[in-house]
matplotlib code that plots the C-alpha trace (Angstrom):
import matplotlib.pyplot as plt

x = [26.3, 28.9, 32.6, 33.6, 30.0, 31.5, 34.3, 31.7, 30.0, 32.7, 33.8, 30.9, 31.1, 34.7, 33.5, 30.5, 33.3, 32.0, 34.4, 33.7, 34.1, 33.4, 32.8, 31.4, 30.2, 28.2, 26.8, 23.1, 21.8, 20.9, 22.6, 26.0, 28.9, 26.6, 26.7, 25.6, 27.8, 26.9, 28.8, 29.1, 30.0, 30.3, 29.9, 29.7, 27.4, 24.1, 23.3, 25.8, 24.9, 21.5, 23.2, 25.5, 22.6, 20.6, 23.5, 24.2, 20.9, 20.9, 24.2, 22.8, 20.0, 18.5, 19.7, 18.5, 19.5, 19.6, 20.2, 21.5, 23.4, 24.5, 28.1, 29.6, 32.1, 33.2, 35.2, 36.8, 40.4]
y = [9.2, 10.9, 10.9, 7.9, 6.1, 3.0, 3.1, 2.9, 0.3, -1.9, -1.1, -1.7, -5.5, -5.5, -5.1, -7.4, -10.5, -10.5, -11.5, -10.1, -12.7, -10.4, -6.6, -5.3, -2.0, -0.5, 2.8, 3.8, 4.8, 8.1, 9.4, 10.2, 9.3, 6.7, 3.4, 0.5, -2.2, -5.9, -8.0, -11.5, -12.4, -14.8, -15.2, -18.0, -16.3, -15.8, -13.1, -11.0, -11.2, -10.2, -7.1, -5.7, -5.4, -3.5, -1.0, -0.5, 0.5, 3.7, 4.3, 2.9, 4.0, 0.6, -3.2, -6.4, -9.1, -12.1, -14.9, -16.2, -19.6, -21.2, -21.9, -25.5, -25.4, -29.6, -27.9, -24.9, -25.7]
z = [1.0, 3.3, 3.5, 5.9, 5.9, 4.3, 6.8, 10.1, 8.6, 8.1, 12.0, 13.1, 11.9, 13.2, 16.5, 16.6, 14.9, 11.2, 8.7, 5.2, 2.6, -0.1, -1.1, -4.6, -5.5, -8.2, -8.8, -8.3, -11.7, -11.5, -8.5, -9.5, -6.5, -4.9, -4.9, -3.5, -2.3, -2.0, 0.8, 1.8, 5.2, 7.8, 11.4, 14.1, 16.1, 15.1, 18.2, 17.5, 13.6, 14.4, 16.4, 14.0, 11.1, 14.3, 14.9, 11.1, 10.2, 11.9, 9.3, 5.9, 3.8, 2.7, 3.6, 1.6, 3.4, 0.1, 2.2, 5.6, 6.0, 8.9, 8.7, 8.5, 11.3, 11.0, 7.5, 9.6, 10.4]

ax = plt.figure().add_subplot(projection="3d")
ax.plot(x, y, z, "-o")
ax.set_aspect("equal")
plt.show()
């Protein structure tokens, strides 16, 4: 929990092409002025996926990854 942490992570996806669906915090019992934040995303490719959770770890504290789904690109318009 630093000032700005939220904010690297989310540039850090910028640059690697993920689009963030969805975005939900809730604070962490106990540690008051920390939360945890839950996000949905979606990418096309799977590399640079893979490469944006490497170069966010160094910037988080714990990741749980809930589920990964290829995305259905015949409904993309």
């Amino acid at each position: 929990h630093k000032e700005g942490s939220l904010s690297q992570v989310l540039s850090v996806f910028s640059f690697y092409d993920i689009n963030l669906t969805r975005i939900q915090s809730l604070p962490i019992v106990g540690r008051e002025w920390e939360y945890q934040f839950y996000i949905d995303l979606a990418f096309d490719d799977c590399n640079r996926y893979k490469q944006s959770v490497n170069a966010i770890l160094p910037l988080i504290s714990d990741l749980k990854v809930l589920g990964e789904y290829e995305s259905d690109k015949q409904f993309k318009k």
